[in-house]
Every structure is written in C-alpha cells, then in structure tokens.
KOLZA-296697 format. One line per 10 residues: number of its first residue (from 1); their letters; for each residue x, y, z of C-alpha. Coordinates in Angstrom, 2 decimals. Example, Ala and Ser with C-alpha at 12.3 -4.5 7.8 and 13.67 -1.06 7.14 Angstrom:
2
1) as) 12.30,-4.50,7.80; 13.67,-1.06,7.14
# end
This chain:
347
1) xxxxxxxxxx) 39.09,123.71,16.76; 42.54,122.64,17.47; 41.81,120.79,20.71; 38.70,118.92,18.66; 41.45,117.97,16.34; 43.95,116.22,18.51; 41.16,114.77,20.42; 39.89,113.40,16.93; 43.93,112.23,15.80; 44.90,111.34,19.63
11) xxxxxxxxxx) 41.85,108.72,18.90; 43.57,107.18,15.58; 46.80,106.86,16.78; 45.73,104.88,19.96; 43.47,102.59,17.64; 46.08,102.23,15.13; 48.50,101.14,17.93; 46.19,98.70,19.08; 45.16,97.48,16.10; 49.70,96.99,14.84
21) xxxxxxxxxx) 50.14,95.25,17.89; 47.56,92.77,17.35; 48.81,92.01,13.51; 49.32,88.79,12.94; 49.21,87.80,16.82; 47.15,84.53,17.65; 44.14,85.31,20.43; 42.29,81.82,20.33; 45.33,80.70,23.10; 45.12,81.12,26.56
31) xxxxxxxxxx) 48.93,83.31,25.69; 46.85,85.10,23.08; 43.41,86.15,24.73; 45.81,87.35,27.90; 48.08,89.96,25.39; 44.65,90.90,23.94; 42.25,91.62,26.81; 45.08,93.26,28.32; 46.36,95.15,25.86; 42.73,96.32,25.02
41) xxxxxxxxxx) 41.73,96.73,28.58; 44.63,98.80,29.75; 44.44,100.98,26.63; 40.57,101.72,27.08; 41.48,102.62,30.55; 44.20,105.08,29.78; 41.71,106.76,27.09; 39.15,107.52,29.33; 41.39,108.18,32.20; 43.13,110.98,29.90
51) xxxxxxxxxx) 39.74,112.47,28.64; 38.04,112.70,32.03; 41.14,114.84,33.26; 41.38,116.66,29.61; 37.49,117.04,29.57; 38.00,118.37,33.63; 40.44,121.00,32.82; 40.00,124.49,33.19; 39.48,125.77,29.39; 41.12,128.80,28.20
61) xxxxxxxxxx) 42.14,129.87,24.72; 45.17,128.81,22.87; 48.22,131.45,23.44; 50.84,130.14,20.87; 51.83,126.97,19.20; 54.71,127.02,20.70; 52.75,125.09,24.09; 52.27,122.06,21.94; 55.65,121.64,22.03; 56.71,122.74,25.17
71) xxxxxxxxxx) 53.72,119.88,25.82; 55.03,117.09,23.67; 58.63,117.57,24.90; 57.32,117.09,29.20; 55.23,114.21,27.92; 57.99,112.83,26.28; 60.19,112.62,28.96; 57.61,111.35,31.37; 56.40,108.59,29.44; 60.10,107.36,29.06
81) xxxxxxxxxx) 59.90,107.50,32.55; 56.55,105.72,33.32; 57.99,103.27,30.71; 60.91,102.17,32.78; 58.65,101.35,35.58; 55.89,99.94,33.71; 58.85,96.93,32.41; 59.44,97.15,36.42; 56.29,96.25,37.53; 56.31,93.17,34.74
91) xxxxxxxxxx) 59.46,91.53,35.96; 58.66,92.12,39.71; 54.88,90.44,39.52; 55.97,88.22,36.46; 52.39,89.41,34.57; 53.60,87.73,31.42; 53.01,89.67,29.11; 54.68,89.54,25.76; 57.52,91.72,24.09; 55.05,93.33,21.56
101) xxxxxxxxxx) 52.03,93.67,24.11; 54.44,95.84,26.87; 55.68,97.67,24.06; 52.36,98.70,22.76; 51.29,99.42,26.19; 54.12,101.86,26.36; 53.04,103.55,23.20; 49.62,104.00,24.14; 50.57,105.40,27.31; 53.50,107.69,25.89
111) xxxxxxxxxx) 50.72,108.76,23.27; 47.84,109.16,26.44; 50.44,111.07,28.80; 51.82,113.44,25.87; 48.13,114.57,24.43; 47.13,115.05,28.34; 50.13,117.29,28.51; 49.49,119.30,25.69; 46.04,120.09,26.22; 46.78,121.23,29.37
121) xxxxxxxxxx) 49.31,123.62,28.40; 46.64,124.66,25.87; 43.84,125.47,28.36; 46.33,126.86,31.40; 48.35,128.97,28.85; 48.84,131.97,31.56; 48.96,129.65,35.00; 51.67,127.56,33.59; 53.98,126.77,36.89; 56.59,124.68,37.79
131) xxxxxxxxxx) 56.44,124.42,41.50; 59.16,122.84,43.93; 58.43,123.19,47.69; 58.53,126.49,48.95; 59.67,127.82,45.76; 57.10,129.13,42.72; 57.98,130.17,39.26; 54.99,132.17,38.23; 55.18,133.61,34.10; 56.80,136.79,34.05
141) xxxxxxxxxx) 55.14,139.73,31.58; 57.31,140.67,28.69; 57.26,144.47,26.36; 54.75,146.86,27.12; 52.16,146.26,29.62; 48.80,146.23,27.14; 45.89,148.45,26.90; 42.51,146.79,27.78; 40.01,149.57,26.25; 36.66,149.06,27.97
151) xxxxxxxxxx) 33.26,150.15,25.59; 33.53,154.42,26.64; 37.07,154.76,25.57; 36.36,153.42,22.19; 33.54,155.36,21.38; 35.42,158.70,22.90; 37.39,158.03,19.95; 40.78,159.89,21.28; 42.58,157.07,22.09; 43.20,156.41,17.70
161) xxxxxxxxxx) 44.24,159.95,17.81; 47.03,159.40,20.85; 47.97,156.42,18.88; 48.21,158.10,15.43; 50.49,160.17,17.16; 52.93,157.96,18.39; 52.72,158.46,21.69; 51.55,155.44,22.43; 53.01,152.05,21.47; 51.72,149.45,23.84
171) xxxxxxxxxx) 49.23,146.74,22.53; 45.98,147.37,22.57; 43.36,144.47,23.73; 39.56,144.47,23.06; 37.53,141.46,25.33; 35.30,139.36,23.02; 32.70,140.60,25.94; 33.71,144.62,24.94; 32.81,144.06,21.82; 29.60,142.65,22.21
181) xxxxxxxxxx) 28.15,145.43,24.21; 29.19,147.87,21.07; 27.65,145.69,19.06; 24.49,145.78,21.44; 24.54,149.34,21.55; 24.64,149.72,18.32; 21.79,147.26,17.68; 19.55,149.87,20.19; 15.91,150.91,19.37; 17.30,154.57,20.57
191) xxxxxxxxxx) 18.93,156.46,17.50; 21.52,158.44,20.24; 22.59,154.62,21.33; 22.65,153.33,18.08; 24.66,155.85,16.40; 27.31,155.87,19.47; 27.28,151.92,18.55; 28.45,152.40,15.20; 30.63,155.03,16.06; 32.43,152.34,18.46
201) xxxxxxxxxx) 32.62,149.91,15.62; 33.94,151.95,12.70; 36.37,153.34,15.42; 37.49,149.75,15.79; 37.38,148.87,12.20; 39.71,152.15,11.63; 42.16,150.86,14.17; 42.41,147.55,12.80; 43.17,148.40,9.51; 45.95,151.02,10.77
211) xxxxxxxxxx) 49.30,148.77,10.53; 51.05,151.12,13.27; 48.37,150.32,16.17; 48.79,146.60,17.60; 45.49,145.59,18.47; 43.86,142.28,19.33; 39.58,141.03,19.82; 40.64,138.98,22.78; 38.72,135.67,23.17; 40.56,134.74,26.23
221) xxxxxxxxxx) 38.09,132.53,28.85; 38.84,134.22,32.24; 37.55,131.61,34.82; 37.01,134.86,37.38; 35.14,136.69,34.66; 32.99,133.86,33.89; 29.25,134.32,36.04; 29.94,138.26,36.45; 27.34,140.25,35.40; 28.03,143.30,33.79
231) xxxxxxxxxx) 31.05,144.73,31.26; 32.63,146.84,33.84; 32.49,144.34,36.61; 33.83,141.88,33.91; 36.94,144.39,32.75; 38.82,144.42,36.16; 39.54,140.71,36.77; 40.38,140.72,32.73; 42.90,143.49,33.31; 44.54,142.03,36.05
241) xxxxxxxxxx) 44.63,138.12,34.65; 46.23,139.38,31.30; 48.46,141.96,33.36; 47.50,145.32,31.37; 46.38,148.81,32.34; 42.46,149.41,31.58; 42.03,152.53,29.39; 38.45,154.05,30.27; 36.52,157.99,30.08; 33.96,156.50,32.98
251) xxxxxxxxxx) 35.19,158.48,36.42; 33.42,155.49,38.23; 34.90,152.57,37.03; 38.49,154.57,37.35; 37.93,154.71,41.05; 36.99,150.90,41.28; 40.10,149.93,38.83; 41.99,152.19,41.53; 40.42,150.91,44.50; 40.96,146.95,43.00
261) xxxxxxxxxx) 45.03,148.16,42.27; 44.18,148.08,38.57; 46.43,150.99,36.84; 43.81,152.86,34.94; 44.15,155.42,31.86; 41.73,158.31,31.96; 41.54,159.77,28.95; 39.72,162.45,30.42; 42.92,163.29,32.78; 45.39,162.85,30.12
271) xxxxxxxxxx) 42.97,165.61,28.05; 42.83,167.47,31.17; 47.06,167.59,32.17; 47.66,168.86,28.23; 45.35,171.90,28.51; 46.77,174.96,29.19; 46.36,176.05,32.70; 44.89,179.68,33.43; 46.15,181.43,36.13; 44.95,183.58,38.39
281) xxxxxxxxxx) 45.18,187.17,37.25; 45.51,186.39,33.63; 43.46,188.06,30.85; 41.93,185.70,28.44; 39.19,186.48,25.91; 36.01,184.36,25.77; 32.05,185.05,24.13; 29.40,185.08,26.66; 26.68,182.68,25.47; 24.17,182.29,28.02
291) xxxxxxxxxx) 23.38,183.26,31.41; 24.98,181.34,34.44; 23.17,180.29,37.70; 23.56,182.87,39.82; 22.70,186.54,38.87; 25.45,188.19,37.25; 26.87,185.26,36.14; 27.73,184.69,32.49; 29.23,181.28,31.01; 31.36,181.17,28.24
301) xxxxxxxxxx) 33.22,178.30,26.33; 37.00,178.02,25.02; 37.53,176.35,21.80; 38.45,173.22,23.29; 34.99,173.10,25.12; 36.39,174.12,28.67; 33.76,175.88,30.09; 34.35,179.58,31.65; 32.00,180.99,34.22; 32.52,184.88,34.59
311) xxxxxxxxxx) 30.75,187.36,37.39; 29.14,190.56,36.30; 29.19,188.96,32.33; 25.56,188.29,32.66; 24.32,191.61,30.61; 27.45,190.78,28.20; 25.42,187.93,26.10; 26.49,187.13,22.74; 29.31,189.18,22.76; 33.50,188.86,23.22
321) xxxxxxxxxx) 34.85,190.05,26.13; 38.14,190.00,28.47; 37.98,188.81,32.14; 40.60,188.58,34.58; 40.88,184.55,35.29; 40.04,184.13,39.02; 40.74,180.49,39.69; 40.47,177.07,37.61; 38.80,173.92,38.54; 40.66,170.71,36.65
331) xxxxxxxxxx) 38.77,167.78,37.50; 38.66,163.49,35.80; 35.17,164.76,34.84; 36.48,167.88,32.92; 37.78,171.82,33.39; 36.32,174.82,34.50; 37.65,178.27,34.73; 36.07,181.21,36.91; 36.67,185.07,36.29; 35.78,187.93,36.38
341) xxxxxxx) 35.02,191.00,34.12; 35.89,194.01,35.36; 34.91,196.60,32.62; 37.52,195.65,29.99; 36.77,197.32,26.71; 34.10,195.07,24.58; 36.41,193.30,21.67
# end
C-alpha cells in the first residue's frame, strides 16, 4: 500500500513540475516548442526509466519508515550531483535550453532519482550494502537472535509456557506461510487435524494478546523461499535470511536445520535435559499398566509421561511397585527408563 502510494504521488509531483514550468511560457516559437518537447520528452523518459527499474526490483516487505529517509537523503545528494553535470553537459554542447526548462529538468530528475531510491530501500530492506572494492558492509543483527516457530512447536503448546516463565525473552516470529498451514489444518475434514488446527490458533491468539511475549505474523517475501514446496523446506532459508534460531518438536527437520547450520530449538530436548535423570541402582516407584514386548516385561509410566519398562513386572499389572532403575534411554524423540523388580514388597 505504501509503495502504490508514492508511485500514485511520485506521478503528481512530476506532472505538476511539468505542468509550473510550462506556466505562462510561449510554445508556438521555434525557442518555445524546443523547451517544451524537451522538457516533456526528457521527463517521460526519466518516468519510465525509473518505473521499469522500480517495477524490476526484487520486492520484499517494508522494515521501518525510517528507509524512506535513509532513501530521500542518498537521492538527495545524488541528484545535486547529477544536477551539476546535467548544467555541464548544456554549456559544453550549447543545447539551449532555457533557465526555467534546465531547472525543471533538474526537479524531475531529483524527484525520479529520490523515489527510485526509496523504493529500493523499501524492497531490499535486509540486503542493504554499501560496497567499495574489496571491502563489503553487510547489516549487522542487533538484541536477541529471534525465534522462528515452525507449525509443531505451536501446537505442542510449551513454548507459551517457557515464555510465561521468563525464561525466554527473544522475539518470537510466525511466517505468513506458518500460519497458513494452521489455518489449513484446522480447516481438515479429519476431526484429530482439525482440532490440533485450532489448538495452533488459539495458542497463537493467547500469545498475542500476552504483552510480555514479543511476537510478530511475518509477511516478509523471501526470494529463496519463493517456488519451494513445502512449510519445512520453506522454514530453513526463512531462518537463515532473517538471522533467527528455528524452534521445532519434529526430530527430522532438527537434523536438516542442523545439517543446513540453522541453530535449532527442540523443545523435546529442552523437556528432555529438565527431567530428572534415574540412575542406575536407584529405587523409584511406578504402576504396572500393561504388559511389555517381551515376556516378563511390564511397562509403566511416570507422571510426566516417561515411559518405564521393568523385567519380571509382567504378573505385577495394575498394581504399584518398586524396581531397581537399570539404565535410562534420553533421546530428541523422548525418555525411557529400564529396571528391574526384584521382589520389593508390593506398595
């Protein structure tokens, strides 16, 4: 909307330029019809010069006002520039042109040069550069590095917990393309998908509405993303372009984020590291609910759904017993404990 806009105002200042200039100026003399047809030639030439390269630009969403300025204040100081050798190129090849027709050419390219500026600022918001030879500037991130939360770790739900908790303060970034697959999902013929959907959303909506969690729908137009098929494959040039860590539960797309040098934030291995490890030898009390898979084998659960596989527990169904903790297994896809019973006294 704001590009339409100085597209639509870049177009009345140029005709209202043309249209000063010409005020009171007499075209039926040779002098005349010269000033005009040059003064409307050269300015239809600089519009549609500076739209074809506008219209050419890579687009990309607007980042902060304060690149229209940064724009207008480059565009300033190369118009003055082109100005000085525009009034060159007059004396030099003695054109002929009159006071009022060089300066309107000057405004009209001062006016073409600055909107050309600005827009691209606009569109190139994070590839901004100046570059000398041998020497590049590239942006530099500032504050937290942001969390890009892919569809999984907003449904999970944890991550508002960690962040009701304080113990996160970084930003938190949803892509536009995120939050269409929730909204997809929740859309689903299948009741499981559509009630994870809405889950996702209200999640969101809770988030949102929670002044101490920083979070943003990003609308950003990666040109990488652009073409890929599929949200994950979509989510690691997005991370990387806007500099942020991806915060996922999916053990797959971890290992490609890893494998692509995208820092990634299991939630499943932060759950995992603040459980309380069981060590070997340790008593711990669990209730055998169902048989395991191979004989003798019972499987328990501890309140915080870690599962517990116990030998000789297989006749001990539906009841609380103690077992001697054998070994763990702590794993991105979750935790499992193996012991023993060794004819503790029933609790």
């Amino acid at each position: 909307m704001l590009l339409l806009f100085l597209r639509v105002f870049f177009v009345v200042i140029i005709v209202a330029v043309f249209l000063v200039n010409l005020t009171g100026q007499e075209i039926t003399s040779e002098k005349g019809r010269l000033d005009f047809y040059a003064l409307l030639w050269s300015g239809l030439a600089m519009v549609v010069v500076t739209f074809v390269i506008d219209i050419l630009t890579p687009k990309k969403s607007l980042a902060s006002l304060a690149g229209v300025f940064f724009g207008l204040l480059v565009g300033i100081v190369i118009s003055w520039a082109l100005a000085q050798v525009l009034d060159m190129v007059v004396d030099i090849y003695r054109i002929g042109l009159t006071a009022t027709v060089t300066s309107a050419l000057k405004w009209m390219m001062g006016i073409c040069i600055c909107f050309l500026i600005i827009t691209i600022v606009i569109r190139t918001k994070d590839d901004v550069r100046f570059v000398i030879p041998y020497v590049e500037f590239t942006k530099q991130t500032k504050g937290a590095r942001p969390f890009v939360l892919d569809t999984s770790a907003i449904i999970d739900g944890r991550i508002a917990d960690l962040y009701k908790s304080r113990l996160f303060d970084s930003p938190l970034i949803v892509p536009r393309f995120v939050l269409n697959e929730i909204q997809l999902i929740s859309d689903s013929a299948d009741k499981l998908k559509r009630n994870r959907g809405r889950r996702g959303l209200d999640i969101l909506k809770e988030m949102q509405t929670d002044t101490s969690i920083d979070i943003t729908i990003d609308d950003t137009v990666v040109p990488d993303v652009e073409g890929v098929k599929g949200v994950d494959q979509k989510l690691i040039p997005f991370t990387k372009n806007c500099g942020g860590r991806l915060v996922t539960t999916d053990y797959n797309l971890s290992k490609v984020a890893a494998v692509r040098e995208i820092d990634v934030l299991n939630i499943n291995d932060l759950a995992n590291s603040l459980k309380t490890i069981a060590l070997p030898g340790e008593n711990m009390k669990v209730r055998i609910i169902k048989p395991g898979e191979e004989p003798q084998q019972g499987v328990g659960y501890l309140d915080d759904g870690t599962m517990v596989v116990v030998e000789e527990a297989r006749n001990k169904i539906g009841k609380d017993i103690i077992i001697a903790v054998t070994s763990a297994l702590q794993t991105s896809a979750g935790k499992m404990i193996f012991g023993k019973f060794e004819n503790f006294s029933d609790q």
